[in-house]
SEFIZA-3560 file (N, C-alpha, C; in Angstrom, 3 decimals):
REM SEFIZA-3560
<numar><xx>0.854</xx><yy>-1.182</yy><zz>0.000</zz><atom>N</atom></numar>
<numar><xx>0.000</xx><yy>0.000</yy><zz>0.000</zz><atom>CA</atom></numar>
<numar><xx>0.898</xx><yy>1.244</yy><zz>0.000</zz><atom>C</atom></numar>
<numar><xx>0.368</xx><yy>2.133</yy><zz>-1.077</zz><atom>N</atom></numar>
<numar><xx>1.342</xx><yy>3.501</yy><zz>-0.887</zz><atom>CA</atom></numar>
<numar><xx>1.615</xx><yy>4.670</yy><zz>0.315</zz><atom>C</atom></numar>
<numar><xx>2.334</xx><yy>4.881</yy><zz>0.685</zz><atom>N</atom></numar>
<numar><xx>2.146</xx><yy>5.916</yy><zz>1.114</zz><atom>CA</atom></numar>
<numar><xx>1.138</xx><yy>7.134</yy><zz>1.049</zz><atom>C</atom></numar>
<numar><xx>1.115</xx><yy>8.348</yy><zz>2.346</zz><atom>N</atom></numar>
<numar><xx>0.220</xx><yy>9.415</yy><zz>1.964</zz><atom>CA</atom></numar>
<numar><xx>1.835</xx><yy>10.249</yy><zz>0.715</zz><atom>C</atom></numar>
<numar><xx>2.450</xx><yy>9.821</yy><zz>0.997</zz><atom>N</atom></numar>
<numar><xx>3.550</xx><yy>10.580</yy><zz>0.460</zz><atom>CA</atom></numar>
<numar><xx>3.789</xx><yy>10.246</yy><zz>-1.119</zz><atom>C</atom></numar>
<numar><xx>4.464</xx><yy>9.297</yy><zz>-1.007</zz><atom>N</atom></numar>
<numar><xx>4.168</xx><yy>8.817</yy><zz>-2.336</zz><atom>CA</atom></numar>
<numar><xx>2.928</xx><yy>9.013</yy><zz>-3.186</zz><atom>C</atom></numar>
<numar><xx>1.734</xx><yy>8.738</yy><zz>-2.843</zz><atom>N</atom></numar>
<numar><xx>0.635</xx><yy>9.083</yy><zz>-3.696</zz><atom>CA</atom></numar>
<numar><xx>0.272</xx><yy>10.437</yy><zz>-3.847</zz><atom>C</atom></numar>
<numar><xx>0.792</xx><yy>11.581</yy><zz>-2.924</zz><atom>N</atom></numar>
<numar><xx>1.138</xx><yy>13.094</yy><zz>-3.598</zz><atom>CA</atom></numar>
<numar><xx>2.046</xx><yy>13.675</yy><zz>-4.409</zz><atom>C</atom></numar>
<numar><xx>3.023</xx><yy>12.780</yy><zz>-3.913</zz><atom>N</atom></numar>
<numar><xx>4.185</xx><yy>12.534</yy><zz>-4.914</zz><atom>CA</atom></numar>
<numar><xx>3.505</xx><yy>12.515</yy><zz>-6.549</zz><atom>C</atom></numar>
<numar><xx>3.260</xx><yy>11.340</yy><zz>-6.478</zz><atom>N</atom></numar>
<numar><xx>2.509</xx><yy>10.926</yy><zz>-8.176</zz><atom>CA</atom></numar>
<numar><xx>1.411</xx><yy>11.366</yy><zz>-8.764</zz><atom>C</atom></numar>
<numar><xx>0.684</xx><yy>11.760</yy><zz>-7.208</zz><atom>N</atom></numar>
<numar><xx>-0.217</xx><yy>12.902</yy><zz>-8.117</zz><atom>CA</atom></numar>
<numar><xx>-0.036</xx><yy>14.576</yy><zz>-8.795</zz><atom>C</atom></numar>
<numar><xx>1.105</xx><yy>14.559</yy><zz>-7.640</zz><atom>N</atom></numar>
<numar><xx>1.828</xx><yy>16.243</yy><zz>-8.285</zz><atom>CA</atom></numar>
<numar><xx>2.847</xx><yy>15.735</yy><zz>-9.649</zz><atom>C</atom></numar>
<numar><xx>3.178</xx><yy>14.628</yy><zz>-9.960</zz><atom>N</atom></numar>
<numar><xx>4.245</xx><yy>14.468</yy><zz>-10.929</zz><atom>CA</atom></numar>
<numar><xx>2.650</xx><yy>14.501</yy><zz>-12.229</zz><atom>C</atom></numar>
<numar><xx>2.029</xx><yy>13.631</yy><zz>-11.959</zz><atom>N</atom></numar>
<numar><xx>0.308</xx><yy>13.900</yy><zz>-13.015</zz><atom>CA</atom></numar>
<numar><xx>0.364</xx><yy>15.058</yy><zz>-13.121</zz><atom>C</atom></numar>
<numar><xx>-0.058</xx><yy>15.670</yy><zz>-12.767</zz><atom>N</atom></numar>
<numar><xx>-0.238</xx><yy>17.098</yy><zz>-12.833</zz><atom>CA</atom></numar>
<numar><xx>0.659</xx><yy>18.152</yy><zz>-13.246</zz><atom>C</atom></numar>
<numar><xx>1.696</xx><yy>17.673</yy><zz>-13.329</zz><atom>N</atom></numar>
<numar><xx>3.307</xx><yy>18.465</yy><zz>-13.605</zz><atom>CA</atom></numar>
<numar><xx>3.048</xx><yy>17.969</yy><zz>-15.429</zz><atom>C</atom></numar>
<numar><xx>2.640</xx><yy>16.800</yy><zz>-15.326</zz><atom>N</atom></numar>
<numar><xx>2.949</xx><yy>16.369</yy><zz>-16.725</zz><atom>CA</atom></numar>
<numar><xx>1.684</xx><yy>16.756</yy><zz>-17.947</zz><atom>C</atom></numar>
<numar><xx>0.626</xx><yy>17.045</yy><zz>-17.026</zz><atom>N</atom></numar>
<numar><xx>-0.597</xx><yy>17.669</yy><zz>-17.823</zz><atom>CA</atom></numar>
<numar><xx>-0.342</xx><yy>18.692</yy><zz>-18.103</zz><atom>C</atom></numar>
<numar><xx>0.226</xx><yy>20.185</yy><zz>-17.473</zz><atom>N</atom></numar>
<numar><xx>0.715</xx><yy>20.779</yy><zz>-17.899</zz><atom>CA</atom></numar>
<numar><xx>1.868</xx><yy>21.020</yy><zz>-18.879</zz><atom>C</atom></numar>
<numar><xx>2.538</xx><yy>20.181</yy><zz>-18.783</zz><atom>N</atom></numar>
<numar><xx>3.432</xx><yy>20.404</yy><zz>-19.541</zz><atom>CA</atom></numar>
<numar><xx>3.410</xx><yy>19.721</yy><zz>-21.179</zz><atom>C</atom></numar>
<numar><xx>1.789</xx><yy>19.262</yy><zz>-21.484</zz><atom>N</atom></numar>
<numar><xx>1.734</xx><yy>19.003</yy><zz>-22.738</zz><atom>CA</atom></numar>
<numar><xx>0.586</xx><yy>19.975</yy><zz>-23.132</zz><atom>C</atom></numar>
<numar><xx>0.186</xx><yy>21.623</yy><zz>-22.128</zz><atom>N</atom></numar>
<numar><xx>-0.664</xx><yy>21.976</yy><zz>-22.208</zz><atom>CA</atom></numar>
<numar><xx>0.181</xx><yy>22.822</yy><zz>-23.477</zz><atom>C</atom></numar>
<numar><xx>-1.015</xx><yy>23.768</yy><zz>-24.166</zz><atom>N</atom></numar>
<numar><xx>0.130</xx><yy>24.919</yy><zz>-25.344</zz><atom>CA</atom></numar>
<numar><xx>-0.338</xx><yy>26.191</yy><zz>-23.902</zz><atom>C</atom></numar>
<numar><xx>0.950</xx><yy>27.097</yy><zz>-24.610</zz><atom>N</atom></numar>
<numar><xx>1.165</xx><yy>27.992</yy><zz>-24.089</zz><atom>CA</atom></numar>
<numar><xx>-0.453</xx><yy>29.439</yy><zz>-23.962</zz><atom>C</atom></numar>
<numar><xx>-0.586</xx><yy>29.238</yy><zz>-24.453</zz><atom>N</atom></numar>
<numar><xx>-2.478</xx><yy>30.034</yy><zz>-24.174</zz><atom>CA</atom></numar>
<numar><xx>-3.054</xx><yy>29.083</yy><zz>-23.378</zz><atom>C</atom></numar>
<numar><xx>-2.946</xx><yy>27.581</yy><zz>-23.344</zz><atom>N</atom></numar>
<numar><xx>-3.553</xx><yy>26.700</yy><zz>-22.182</zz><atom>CA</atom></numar>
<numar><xx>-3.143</xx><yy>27.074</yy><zz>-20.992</zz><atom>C</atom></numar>
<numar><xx>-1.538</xx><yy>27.633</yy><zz>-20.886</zz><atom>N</atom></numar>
<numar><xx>-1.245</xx><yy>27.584</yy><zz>-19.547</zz><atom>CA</atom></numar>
<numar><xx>-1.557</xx><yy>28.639</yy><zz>-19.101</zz><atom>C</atom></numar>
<numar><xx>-1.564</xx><yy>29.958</yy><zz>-19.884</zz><atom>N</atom></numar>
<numar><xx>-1.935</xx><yy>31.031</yy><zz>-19.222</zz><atom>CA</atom></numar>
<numar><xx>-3.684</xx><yy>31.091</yy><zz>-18.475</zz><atom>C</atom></numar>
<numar><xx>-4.083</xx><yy>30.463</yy><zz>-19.460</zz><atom>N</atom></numar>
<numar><xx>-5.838</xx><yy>30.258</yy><zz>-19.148</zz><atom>CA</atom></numar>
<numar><xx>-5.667</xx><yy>29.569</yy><zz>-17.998</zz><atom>C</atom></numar>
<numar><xx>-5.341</xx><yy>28.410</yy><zz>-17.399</zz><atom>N</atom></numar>
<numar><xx>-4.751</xx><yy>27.912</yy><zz>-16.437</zz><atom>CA</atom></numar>
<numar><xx>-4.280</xx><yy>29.458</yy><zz>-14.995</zz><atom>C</atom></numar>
<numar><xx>-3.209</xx><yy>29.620</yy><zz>-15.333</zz><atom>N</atom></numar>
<numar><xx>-2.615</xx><yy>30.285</yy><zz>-14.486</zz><atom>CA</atom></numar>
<numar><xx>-3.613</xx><yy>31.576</yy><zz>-14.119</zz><atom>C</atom></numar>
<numar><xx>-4.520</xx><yy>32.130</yy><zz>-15.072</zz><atom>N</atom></numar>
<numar><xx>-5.320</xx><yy>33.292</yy><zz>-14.903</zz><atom>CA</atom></numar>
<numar><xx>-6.524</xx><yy>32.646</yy><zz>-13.833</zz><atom>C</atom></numar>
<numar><xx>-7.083</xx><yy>30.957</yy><zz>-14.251</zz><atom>N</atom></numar>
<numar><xx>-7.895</xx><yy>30.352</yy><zz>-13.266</zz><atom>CA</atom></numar>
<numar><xx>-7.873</xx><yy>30.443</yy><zz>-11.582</zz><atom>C</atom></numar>
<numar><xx>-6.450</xx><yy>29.695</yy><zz>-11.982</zz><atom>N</atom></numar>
<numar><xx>-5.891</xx><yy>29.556</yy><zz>-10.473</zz><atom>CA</atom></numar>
<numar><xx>-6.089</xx><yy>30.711</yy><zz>-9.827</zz><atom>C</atom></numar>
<numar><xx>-5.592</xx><yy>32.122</yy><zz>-10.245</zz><atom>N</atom></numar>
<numar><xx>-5.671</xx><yy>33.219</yy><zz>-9.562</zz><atom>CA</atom></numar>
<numar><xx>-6.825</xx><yy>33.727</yy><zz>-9.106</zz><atom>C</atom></numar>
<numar><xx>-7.890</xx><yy>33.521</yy><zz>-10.256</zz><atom>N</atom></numar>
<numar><xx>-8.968</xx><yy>33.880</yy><zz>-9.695</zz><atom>CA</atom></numar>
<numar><xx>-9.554</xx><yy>33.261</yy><zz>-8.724</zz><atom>C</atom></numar>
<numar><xx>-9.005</xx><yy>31.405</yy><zz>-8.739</zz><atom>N</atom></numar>
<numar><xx>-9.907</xx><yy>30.694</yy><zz>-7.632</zz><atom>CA</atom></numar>
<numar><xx>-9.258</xx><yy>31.234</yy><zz>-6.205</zz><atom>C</atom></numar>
<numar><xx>-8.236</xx><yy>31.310</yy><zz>-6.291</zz><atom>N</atom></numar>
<numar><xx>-7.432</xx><yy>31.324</yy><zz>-4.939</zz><atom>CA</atom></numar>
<numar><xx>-7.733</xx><yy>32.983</yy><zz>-4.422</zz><atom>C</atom></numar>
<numar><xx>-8.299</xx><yy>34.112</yy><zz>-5.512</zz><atom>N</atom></numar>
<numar><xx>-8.722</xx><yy>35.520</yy><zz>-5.090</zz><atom>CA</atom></numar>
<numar><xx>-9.633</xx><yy>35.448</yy><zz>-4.289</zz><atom>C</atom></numar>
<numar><xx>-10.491</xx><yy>34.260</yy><zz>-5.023</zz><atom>N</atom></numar>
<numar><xx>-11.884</xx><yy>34.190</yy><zz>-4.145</zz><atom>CA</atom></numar>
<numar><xx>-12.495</xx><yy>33.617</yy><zz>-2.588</zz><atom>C</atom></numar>
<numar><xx>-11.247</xx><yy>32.757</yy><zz>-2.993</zz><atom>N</atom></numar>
<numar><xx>-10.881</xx><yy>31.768</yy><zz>-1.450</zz><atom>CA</atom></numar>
<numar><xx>-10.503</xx><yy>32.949</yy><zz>-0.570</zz><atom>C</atom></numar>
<numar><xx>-10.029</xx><yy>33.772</yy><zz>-1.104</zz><atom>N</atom></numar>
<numar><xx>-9.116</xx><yy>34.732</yy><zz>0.284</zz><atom>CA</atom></numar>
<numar><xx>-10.349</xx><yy>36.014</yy><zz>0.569</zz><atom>C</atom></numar>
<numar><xx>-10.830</xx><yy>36.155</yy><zz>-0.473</zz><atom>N</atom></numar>
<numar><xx>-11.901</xx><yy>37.025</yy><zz>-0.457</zz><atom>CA</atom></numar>
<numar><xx>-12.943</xx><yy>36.423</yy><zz>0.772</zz><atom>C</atom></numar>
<numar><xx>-13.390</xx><yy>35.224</yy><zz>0.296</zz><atom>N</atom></numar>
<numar><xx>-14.577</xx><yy>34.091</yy><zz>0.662</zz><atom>CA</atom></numar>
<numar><xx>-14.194</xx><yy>34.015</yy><zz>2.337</zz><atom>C</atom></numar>
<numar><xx>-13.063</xx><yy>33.842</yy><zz>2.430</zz><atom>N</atom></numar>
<numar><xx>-12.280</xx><yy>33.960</yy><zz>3.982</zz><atom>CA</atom></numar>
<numar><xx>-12.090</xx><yy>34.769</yy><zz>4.682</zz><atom>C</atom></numar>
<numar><xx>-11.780</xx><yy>35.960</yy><zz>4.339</zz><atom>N</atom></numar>
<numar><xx>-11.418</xx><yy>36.950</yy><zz>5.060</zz><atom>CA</atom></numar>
<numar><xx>-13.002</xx><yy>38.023</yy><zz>5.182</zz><atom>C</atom></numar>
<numar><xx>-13.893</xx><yy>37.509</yy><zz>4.568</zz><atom>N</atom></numar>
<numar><xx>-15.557</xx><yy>38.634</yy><zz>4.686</zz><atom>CA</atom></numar>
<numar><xx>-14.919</xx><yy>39.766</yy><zz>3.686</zz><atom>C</atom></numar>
<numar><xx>-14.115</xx><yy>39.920</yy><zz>2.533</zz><atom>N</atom></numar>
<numar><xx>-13.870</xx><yy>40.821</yy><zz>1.767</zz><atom>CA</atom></numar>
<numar><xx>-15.296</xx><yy>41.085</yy><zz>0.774</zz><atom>C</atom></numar>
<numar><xx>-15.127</xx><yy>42.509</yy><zz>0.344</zz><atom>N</atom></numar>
<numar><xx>-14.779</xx><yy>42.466</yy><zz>-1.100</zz><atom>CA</atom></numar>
<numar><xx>-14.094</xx><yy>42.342</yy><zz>-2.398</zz><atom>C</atom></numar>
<numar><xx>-13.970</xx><yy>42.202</yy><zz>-3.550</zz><atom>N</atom></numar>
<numar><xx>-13.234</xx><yy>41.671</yy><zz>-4.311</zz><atom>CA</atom></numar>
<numar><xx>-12.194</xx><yy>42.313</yy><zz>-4.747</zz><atom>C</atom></numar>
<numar><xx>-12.616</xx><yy>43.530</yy><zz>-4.333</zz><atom>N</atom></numar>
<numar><xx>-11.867</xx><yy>45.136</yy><zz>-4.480</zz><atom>CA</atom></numar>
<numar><xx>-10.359</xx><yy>45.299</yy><zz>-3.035</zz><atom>C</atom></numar>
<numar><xx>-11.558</xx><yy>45.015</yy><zz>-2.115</zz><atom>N</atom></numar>
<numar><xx>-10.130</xx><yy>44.775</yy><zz>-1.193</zz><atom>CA</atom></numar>
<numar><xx>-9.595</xx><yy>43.612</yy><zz>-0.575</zz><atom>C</atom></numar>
<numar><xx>-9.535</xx><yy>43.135</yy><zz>-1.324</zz><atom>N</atom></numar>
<numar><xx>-9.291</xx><yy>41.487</yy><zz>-1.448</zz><atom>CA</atom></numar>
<numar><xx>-7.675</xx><yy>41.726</yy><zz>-2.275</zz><atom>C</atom></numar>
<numar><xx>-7.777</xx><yy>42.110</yy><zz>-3.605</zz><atom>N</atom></numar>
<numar><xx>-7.064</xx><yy>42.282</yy><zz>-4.227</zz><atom>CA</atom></numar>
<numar><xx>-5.756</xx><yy>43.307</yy><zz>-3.765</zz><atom>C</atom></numar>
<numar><xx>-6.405</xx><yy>44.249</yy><zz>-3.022</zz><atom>N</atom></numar>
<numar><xx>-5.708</xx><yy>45.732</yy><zz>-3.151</zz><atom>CA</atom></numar>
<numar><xx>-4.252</xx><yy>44.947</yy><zz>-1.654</zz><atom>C</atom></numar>
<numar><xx>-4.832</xx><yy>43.771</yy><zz>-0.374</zz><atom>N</atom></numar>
<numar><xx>-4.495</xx><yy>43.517</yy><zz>0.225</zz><atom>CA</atom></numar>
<numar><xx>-3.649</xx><yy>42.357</yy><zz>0.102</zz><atom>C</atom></numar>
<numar><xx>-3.997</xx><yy>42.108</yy><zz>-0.872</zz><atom>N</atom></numar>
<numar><xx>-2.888</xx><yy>40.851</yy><zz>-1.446</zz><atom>CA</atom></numar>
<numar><xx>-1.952</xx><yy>41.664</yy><zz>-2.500</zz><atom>C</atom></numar>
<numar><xx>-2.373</xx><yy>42.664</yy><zz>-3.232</zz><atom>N</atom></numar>
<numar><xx>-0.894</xx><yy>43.108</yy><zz>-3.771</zz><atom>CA</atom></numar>
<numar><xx>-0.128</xx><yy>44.068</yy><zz>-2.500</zz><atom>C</atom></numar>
<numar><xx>-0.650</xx><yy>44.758</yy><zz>-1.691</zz><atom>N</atom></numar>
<numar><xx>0.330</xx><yy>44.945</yy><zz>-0.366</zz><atom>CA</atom></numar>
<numar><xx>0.971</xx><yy>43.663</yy><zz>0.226</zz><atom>C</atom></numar>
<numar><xx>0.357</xx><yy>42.758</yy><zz>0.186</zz><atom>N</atom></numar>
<numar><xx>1.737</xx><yy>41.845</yy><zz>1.075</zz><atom>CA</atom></numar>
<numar><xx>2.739</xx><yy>41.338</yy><zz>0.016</zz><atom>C</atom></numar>
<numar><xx>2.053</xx><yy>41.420</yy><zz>-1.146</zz><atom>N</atom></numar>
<numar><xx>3.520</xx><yy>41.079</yy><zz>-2.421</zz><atom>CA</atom></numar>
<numar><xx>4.547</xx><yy>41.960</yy><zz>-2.153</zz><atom>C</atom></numar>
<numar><xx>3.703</xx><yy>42.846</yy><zz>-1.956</zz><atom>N</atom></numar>
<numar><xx>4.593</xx><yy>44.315</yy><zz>-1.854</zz><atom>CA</atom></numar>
<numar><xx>5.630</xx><yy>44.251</yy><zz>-1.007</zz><atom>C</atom></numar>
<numar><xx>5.272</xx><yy>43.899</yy><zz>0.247</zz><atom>N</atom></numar>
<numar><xx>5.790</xx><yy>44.113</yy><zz>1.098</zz><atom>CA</atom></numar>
<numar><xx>7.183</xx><yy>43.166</yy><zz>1.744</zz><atom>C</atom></numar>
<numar><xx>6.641</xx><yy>42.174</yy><zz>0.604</zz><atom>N</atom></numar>
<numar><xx>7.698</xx><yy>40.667</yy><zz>0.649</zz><atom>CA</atom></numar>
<numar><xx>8.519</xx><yy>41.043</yy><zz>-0.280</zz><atom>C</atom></numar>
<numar><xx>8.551</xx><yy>41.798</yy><zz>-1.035</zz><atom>N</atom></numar>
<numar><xx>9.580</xx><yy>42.162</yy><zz>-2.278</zz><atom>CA</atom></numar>
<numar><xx>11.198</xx><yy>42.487</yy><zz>-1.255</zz><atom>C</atom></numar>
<numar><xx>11.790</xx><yy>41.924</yy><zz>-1.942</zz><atom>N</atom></numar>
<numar><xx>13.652</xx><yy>42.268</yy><zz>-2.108</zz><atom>CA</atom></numar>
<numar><xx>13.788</xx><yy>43.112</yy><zz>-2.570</zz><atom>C</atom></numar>
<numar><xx>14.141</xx><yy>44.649</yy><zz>-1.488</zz><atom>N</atom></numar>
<numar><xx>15.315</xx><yy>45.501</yy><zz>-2.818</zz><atom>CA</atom></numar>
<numar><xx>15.888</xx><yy>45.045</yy><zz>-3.725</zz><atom>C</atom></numar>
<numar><xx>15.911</xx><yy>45.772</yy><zz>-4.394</zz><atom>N</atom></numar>
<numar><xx>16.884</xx><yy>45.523</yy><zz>-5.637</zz><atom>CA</atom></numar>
<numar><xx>18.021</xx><yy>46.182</yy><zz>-5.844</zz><atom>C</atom></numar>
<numar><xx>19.302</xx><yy>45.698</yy><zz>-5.622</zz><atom>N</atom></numar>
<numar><xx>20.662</xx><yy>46.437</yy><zz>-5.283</zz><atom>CA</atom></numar>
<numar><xx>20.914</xx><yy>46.796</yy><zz>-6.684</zz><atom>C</atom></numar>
<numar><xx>20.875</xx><yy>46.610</yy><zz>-7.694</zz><atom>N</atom></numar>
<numar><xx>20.930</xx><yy>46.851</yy><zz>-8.712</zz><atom>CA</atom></numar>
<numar><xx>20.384</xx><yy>48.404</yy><zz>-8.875</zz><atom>C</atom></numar>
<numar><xx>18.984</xx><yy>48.338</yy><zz>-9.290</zz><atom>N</atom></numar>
<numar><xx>18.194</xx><yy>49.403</yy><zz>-8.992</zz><atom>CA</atom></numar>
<numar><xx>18.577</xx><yy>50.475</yy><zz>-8.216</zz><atom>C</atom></numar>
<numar><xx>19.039</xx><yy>49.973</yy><zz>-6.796</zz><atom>N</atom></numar>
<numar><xx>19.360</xx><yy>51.281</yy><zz>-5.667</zz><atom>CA</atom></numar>
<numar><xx>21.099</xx><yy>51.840</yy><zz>-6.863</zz><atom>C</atom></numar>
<numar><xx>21.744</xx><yy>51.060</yy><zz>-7.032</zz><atom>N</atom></numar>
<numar><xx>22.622</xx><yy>51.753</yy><zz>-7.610</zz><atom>CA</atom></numar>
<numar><xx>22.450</xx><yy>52.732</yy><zz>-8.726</zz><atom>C</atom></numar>
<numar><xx>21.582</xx><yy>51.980</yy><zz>-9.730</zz><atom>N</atom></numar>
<numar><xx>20.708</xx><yy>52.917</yy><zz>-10.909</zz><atom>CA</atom></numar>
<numar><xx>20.330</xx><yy>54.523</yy><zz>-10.289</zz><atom>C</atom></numar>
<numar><xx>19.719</xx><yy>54.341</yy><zz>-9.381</zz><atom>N</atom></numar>
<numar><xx>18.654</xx><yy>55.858</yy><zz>-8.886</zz><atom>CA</atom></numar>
<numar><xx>19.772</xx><yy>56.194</yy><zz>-7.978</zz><atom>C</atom></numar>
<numar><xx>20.365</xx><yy>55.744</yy><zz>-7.317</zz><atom>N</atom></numar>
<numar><xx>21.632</xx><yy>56.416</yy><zz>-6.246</zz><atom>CA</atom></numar>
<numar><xx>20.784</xx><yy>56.385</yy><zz>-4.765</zz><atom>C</atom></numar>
//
């Protein structure tokens, strides 16, 4: 009998491999899905609206971002 491990294992390798015979407009349609399902989950969770749902998830991107030493040298 498999593991819980192994059988996530092989189900994320499925899934690795469906994608990867998807075409490239598949994956984006894909990737645009996901975002929206997972907007809604956080929306659906937190008693948001969809408006600040969004505005609060690009602040914590935000806020997780790395300077960019590069950049700071660019602008001084």
């Amino acid at each position: 009998m498999p593991t819980v491990t192994a059988a996530l294992h092989d189900l994320h390798a499925r899934a690795a491999d469906d994608v990867r015979r998807m075409s490239i407009p598949q994956r984006v349609e894909l990737a645009l899905r996901l975002g929206e399902r997972d907007l809604e989950s956080f929306r659906a969770t937190h008693h948001l609206d969809r408006a600040t749902a969004r505005r609060l998830l690009e602040r914590r991107k935000q806020a997780t971002r790395q300077p960019s030493a590069c950049l700071d040298r660019l602008i001084g």
